[in-house]
C-alpha positions in Angstrom: 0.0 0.0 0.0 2.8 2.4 1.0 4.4 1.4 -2.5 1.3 2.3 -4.0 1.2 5.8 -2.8 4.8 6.3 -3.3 4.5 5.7 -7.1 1.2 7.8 -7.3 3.2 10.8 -5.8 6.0 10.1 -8.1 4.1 10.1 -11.4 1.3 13.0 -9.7 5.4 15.2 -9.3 6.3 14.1 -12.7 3.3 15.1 -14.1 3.7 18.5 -12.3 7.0 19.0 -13.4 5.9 18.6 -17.1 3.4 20.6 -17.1 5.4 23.2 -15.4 7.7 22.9 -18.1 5.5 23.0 -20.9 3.8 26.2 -19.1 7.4 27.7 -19.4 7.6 26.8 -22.7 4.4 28.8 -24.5 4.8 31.5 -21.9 8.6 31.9 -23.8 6.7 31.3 -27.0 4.5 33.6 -26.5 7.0 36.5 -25.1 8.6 36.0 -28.0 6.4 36.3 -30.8 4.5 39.4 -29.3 8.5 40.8 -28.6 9.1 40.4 -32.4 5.4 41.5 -33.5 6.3 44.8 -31.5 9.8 45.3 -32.4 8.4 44.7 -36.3 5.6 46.3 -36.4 5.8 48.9 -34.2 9.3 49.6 -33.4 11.3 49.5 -36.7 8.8 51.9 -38.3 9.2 54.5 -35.7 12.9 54.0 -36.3 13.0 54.3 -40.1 10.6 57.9 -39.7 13.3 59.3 -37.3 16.1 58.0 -39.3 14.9 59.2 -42.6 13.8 62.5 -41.1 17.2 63.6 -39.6 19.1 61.5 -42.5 20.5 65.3 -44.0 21.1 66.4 -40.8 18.9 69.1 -38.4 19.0 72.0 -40.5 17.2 70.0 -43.2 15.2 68.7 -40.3 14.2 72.1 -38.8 13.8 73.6 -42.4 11.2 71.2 -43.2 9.1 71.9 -40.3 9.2 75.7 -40.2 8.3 75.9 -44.3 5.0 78.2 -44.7 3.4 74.7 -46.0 4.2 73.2 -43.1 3.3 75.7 -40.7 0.2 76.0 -42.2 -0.6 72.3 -41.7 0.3 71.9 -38.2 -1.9 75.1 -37.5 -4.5 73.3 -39.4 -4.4 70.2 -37.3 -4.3 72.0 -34.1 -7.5 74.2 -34.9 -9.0 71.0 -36.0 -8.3 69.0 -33.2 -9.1 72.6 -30.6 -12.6 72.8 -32.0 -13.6 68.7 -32.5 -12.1 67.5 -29.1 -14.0 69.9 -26.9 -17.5 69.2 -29.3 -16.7 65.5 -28.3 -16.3 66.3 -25.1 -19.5 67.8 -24.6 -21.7 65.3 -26.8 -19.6 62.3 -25.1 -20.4 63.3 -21.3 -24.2 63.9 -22.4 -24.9 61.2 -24.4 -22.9 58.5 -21.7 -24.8 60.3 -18.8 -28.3 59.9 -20.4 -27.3 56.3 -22.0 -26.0 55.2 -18.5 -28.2 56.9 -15.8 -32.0 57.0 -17.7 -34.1 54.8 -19.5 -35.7 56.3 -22.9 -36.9 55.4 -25.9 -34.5 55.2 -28.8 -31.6 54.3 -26.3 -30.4 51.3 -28.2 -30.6 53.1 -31.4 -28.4 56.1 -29.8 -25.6 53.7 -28.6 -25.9 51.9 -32.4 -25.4 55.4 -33.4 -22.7 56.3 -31.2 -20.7 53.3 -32.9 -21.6 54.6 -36.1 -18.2 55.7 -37.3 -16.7 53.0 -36.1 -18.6 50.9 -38.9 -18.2 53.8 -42.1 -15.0 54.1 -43.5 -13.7 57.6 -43.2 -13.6 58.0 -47.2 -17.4 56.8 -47.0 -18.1 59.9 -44.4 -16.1 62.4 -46.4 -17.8 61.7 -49.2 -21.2 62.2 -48.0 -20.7 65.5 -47.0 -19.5 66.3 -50.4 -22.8 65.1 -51.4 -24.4 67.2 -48.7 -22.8 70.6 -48.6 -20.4 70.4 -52.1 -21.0 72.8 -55.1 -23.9 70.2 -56.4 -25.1 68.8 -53.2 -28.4 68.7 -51.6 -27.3 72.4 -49.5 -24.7 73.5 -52.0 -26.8 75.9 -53.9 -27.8 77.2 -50.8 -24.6 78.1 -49.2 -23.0 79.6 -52.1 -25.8 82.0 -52.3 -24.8 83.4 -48.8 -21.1 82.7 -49.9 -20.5 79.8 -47.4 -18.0 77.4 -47.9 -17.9 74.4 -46.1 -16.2 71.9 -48.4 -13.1 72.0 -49.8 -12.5 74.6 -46.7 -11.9 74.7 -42.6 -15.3 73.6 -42.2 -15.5 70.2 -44.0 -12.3 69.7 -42.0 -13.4 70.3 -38.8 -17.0 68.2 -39.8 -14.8 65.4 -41.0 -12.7 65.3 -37.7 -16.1 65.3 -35.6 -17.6 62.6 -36.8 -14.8 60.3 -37.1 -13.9 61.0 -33.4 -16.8 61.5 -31.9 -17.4 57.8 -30.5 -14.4 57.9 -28.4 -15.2 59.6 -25.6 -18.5 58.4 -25.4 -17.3 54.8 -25.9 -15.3 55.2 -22.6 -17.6 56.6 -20.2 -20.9 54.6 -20.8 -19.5 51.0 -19.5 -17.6 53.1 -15.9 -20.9 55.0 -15.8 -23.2 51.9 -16.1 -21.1 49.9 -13.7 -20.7 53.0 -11.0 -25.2 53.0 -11.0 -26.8 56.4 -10.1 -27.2 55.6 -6.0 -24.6 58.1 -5.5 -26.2 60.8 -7.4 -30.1 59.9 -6.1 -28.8 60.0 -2.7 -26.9 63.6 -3.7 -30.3 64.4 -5.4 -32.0 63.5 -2.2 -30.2 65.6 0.2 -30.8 68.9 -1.7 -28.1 69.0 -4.3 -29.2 70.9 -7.9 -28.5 68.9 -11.1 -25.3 70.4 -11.7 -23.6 70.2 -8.2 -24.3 66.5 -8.4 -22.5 66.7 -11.7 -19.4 68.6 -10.3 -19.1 67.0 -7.3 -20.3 63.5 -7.6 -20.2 62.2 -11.0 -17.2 63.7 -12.6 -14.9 62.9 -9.9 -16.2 59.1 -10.5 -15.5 59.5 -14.2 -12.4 61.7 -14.1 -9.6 59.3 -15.6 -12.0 57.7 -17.8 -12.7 61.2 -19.5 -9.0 61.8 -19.4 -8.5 59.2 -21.3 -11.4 59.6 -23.4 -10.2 62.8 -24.6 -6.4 61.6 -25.3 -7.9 59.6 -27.6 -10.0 61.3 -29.6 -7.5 64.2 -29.3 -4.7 61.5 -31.1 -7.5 60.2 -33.8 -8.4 64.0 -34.3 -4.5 65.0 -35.7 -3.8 62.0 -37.4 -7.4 61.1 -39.4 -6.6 61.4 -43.2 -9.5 59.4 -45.1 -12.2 61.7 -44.4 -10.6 65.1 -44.0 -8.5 64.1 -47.9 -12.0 63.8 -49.2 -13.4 67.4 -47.9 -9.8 69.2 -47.9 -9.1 69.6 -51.6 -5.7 69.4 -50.9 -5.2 72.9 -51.4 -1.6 73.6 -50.0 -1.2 76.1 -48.0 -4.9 76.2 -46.9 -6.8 73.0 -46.3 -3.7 70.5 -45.7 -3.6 69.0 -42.5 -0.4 67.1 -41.0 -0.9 63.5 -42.8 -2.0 65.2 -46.1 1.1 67.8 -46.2 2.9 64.3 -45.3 1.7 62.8 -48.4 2.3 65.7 -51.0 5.6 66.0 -50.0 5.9 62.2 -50.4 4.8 62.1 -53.9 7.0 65.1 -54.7 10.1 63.0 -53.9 10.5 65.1 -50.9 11.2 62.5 -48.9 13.3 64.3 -45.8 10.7 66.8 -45.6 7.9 64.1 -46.0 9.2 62.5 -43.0 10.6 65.2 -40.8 6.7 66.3 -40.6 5.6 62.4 -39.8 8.1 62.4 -37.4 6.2 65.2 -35.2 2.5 62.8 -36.0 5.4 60.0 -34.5 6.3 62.2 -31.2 2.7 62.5 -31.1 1.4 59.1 -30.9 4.6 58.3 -28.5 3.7 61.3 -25.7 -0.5 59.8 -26.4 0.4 56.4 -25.5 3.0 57.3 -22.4 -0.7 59.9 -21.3 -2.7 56.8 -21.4 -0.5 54.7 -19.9 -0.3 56.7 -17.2 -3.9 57.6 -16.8 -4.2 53.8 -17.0 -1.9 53.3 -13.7 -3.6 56.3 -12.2 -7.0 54.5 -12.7 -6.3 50.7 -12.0 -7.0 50.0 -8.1 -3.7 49.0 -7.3 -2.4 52.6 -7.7 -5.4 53.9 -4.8 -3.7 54.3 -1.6 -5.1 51.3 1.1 -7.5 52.4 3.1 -6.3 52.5 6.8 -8.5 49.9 8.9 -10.7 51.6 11.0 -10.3 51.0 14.6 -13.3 49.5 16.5 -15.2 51.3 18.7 -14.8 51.0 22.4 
């Protein structure tokens, strides 16, 4: 009987060791082939933009970024980005609030809308409103007899940039807002607080990093969209070119330091976005809230 057990706890330690060993195995597997999707992928093209754009050296480098074109593109992108973030931001924190707090008809058909750019490819949306507002569209007549111009201008630019980020704010606050409930702000509501103190001082505190992030990144999507804004922009240099189309112009033209000295800045960009996020991330994730200190009992 004793041999018995004695072989069973053998073969049970063998059996343990092997699958220890094949659980080392695909872990190192695995570390390895997301390493090398990351180094290829991700890694190797940062380092050919940087290299390419300082290849003649920084005066070629600064030069590039500081031509009229240029400055006119990343002033372009900012305004852009100034005017369709803060839009987001308002439609976001609305639209999560009444998605997550209130029941209504048409809910599941404003959260399917919500998602909506998600689903049309940013070509598809510029397009449309070139049907909608261009010289023949359904409005165009219209505007140019008040001299409006919307495509082919700052306005079909900034419409472009809404749409295609406007999901991404929205998309982060309605599952936190549905998981937090609405007790804290009833019992707010309850003890005499008005609509918008319970905003300030109950929900938005709750929603804080989750909006933070929200914004980061729509505000990343916003600079670096180029399917729907090259559709409304006309490419006109000077005028309607954002960052990624001045990017490609200079491309074409065989300018290629120039080309990549301004993708470099979209680069530094998407580098200082994801080091934000990360950081709201650890901000956010309940191992970086301080322990709460065990309350002594009462006497």
């Amino acid at each position: 009987m004793a041999g018995a057990t004695s072989a069973l706890s053998a073969s049970q330690h063998f059996e343990s060791r092997s699958a220890t060993r094949d659980h080392g195995l695909v872990r190192a597997l695995l570390l390895i082939l997301g390493l090398g999707f990351f180094a290829l992928f991700l890694v190797l093209p940062l380092v050919v933009v940087f290299a390419e754009a300082l290849r003649k050296g920084w005066d070629t480098y600064w030069a590039a970024l500081v031509e009229p074109d240029a400055l006119s593109a990343i002033r372009l992108t900012l305004l852009a980005a100034a005017i369709a973030v803060p839009l987001n931001l308002v439609f976001g924190v609305s639209a999560a609030w009444a998605i997550a707090k209130y029941r209504f008809r048409g809910k599941a058909l404003l959260t399917t809308l919500i998602d909506l750019p998600f689903s049309v490819s940013p070509v598809i949306a510029g397009l449309i409103y070139v049907l909608v507002f261009g010289a023949q569209g359904w409005f165009g007549p219209l505007l140019d007899g008040y001299d409006i111009r919307i495509i082919f201008a700052v306005p079909g630019i900034v419409l472009a940039t809404i749409f295609v980020t406007f999901p991404f704010i929205a998309r982060e606050l309605i599952p936190l807002m549905e998981a937090q409930g609405s007790e804290e702000e009833e019992a707010a509501l309850v003890l005499g607080a008005s609509g918008w103190q319970t905003f300030w001082r109950v929900t938005l505190p709750n929603i804080k990093w989750g909006l933070l992030y929200g914004v980061i990144l729509c505000n990343a999507r916003a600079m670096g969209e180029f399917g729907a804004v090259s559709v409304v922009s006309g490419h006109i240099r000077g005028l309607t070119n954002t960052m990624p189309l001045h990017v490609e112009i200079l491309y074409n033209e065989y300018q290629f330091a120039a080309a990549f000295a301004v993708a470099s800045l979209l680069a530094l960009l998407a580098l200082f976005t994801l080091a934000l996020k990360s950081v709201i991330e650890w901000r956010a994730s309940p191992k970086s809230e301080p322990e709460a200190r065990p309350k002594e009992p009462l006497p």
